[in-house]
N, C-alpha and C positions, 0 to 999 in steps of 0.2 A: 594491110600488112598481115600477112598470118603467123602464128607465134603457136607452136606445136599443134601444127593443122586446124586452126581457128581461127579464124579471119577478125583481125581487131581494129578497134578503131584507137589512138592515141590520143591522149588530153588536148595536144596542138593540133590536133584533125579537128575534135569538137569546139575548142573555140574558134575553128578560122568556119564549120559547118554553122554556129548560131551566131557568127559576130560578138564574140563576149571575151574579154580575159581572161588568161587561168586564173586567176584570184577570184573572181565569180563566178565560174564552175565551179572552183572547188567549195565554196563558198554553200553554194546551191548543190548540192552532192551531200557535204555534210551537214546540213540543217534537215535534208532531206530524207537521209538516208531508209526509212520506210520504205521508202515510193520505189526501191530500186531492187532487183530481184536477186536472192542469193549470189549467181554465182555474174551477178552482169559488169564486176570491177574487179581488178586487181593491182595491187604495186609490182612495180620491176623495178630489182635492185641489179645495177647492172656495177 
């Protein structure tokens, strides 16, 4: 998907890419948050 000419992935891409629920993504996202670079998440309030 790209979203102001930047190619994104969406939370439901990554859990259908690792097999996992969005409860454990997000789970693992924030426990994690360290491990993940500036700018590599954002919320859309739509």
């Amino acid at each position: 998907m790209l979203f102001l000419g930047h190619e994104v992935m969406l939370d439901r891409d990554l859990t259908e890419l690792h097999g996992v629920e969005k409860k454990r993504l997000n789970e693992y996202v924030r426990f994690n948050l360290i491990r993940f670079i500036e700018d590599f998440m954002c919320t859309l309030i739509i």
